[in-house]
PLY file of the C-alpha trace (Angstrom):
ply
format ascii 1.0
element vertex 164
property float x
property float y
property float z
element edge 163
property int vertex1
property int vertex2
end_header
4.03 5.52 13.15
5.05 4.14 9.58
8.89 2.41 9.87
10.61 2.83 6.57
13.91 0.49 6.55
16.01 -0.37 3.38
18.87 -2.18 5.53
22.58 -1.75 4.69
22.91 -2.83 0.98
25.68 -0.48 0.15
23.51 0.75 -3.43
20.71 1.41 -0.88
17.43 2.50 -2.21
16.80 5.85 -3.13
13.23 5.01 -5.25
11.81 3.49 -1.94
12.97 6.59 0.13
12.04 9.05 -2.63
8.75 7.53 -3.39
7.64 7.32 0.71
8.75 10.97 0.97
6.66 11.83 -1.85
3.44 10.25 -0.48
4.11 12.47 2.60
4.70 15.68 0.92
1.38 14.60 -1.20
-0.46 14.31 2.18
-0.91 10.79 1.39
0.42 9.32 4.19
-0.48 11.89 7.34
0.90 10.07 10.39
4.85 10.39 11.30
7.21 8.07 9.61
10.83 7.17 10.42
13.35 5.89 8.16
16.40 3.67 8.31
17.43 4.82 5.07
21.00 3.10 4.44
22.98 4.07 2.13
20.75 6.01 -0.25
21.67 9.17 -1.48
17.89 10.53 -1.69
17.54 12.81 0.93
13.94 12.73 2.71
12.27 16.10 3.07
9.63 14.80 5.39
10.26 12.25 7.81
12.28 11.86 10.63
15.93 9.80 8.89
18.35 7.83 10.79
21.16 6.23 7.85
21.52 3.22 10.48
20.14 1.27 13.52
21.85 -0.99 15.92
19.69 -4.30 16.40
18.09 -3.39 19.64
17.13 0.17 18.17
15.74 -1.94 15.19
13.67 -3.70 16.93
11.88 -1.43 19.55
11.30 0.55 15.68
9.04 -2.11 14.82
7.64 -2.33 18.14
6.33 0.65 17.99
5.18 1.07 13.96
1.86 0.25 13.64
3.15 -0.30 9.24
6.46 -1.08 8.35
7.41 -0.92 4.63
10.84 -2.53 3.47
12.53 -4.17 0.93
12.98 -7.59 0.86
15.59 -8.15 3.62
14.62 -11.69 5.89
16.02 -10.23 8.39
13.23 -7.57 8.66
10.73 -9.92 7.50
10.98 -12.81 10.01
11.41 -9.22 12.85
7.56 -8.15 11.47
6.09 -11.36 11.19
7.42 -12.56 14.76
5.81 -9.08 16.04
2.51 -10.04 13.89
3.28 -5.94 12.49
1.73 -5.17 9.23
4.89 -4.73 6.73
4.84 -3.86 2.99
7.75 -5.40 0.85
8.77 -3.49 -1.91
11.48 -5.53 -3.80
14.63 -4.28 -5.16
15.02 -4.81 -9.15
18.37 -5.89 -10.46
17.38 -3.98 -13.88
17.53 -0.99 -11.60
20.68 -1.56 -10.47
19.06 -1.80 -6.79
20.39 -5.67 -6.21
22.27 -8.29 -8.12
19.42 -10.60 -9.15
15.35 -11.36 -8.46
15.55 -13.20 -5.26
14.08 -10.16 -3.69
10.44 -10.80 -5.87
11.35 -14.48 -5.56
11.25 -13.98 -1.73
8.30 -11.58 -1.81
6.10 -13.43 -4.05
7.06 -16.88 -1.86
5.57 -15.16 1.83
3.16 -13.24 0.11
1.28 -16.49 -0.62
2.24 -17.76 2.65
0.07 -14.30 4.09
2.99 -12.84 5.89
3.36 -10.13 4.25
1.92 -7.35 1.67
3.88 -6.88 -1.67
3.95 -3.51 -3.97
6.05 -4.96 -6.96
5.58 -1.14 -7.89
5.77 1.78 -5.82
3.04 3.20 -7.26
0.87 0.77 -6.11
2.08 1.78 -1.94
-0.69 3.90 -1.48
-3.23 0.86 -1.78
-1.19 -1.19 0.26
-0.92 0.93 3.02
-4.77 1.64 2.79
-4.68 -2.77 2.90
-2.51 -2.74 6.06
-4.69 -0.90 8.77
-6.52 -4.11 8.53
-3.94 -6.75 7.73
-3.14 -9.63 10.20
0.35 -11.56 8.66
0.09 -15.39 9.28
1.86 -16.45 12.01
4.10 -19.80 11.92
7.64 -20.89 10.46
6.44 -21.81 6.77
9.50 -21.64 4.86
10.83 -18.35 6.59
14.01 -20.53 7.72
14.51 -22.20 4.69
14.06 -19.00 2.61
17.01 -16.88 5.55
18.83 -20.02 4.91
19.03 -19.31 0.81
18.98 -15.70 1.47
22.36 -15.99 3.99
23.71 -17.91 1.07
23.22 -15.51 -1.47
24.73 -12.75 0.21
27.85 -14.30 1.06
27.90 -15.23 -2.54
27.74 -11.74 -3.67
30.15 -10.41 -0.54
32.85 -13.17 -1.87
31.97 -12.10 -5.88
32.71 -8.32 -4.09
35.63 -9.11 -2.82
0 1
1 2
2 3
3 4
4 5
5 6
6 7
7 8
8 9
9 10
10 11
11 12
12 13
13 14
14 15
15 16
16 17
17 18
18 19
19 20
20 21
21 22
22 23
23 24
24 25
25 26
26 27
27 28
28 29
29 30
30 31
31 32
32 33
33 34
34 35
35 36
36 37
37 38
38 39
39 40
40 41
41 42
42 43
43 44
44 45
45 46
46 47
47 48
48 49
49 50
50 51
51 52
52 53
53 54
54 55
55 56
56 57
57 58
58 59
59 60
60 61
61 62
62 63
63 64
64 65
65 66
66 67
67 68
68 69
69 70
70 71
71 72
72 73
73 74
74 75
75 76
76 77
77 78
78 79
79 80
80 81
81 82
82 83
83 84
84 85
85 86
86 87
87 88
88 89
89 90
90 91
91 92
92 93
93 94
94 95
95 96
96 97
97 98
98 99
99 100
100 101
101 102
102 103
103 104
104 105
105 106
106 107
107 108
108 109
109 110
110 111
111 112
112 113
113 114
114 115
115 116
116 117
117 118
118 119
119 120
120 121
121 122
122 123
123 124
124 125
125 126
126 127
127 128
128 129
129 130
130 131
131 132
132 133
133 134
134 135
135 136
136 137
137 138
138 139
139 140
140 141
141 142
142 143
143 144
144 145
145 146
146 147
147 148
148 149
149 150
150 151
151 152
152 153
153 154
154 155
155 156
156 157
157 158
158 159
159 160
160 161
161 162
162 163
């Protein structure tokens, strides 16, 4: 099972969704995926959807995906690499009006040299990445994980207090 999860950013993240859905209509993907799919408005055709998960449902979802492909949230992230799972970050662009600013390819490009995780700057390029995780093993250790959830809690209590 593939885990699809694009948090709770309230713009959520309908070009993941849309684009995951389409590699499973396409037959590219064949085995069952779920997705935590937020607030996007996309509607998936064929996977099983879920807008939300409490923590505990969170993580017995990526204890049991063999993939998971996210955005860049730490949260799932430091979840994968902890449970040495295969995950695919696909960052949100702020040119896109997905998120605010970069940090999202700041973060990916940071722990993608680290080995932790897999990176498709472009959706387009989540079919080879998938094919890349049946065999991918994400580094284990700290690196700067903490340092990069400490920035990351920064940031969005920066953008919560520019919301408010």
């Amino acid at each position: 099972m593939i885990f699809l999860t694009v948090g709770t950013w309230h713009n959520g993240y309908d070009r993941l969704v849309e684009a995951i859905d389409q590699l499973l209509n396409n037959s590219v993907i064949s085995e069952e995926v779920v997705g935590q799919i937020g607030y996007s408005s996309y509607k998936p055709k064929h996977m099983i959807v879920m807008d939300f998960c409490s923590p505990d449902e969170f993580i017995s979802m990526v204890s049991k995906a063999r993939i998971l492909i996210s955005h860049a949230g730490m949260g799932t992230i430091i979840e994968a690499v902890k449970q040495a799972k295969p995950i695919i970050v696909v960052p949100r662009k702020p040119e896109l009006g997905e998120v605010d600013n970069d940090h999202q390819f700041a973060t990916a490009r940071q722990l993608e040299e680290e080995g932790k995780i897999l990176v498709a700057y472009e959706v387009d390029n989540l079919p080879e990445k998938i094919e890349q995780a049946k065999t991918f093993v994400p580094a284990q250790g700290q690196g700067n994980l903490g340092i990069i959830n400490a920035v990351q809690v920064f940031i969005d209590d920066l953008v919560r207090r520019k919301g408010s």
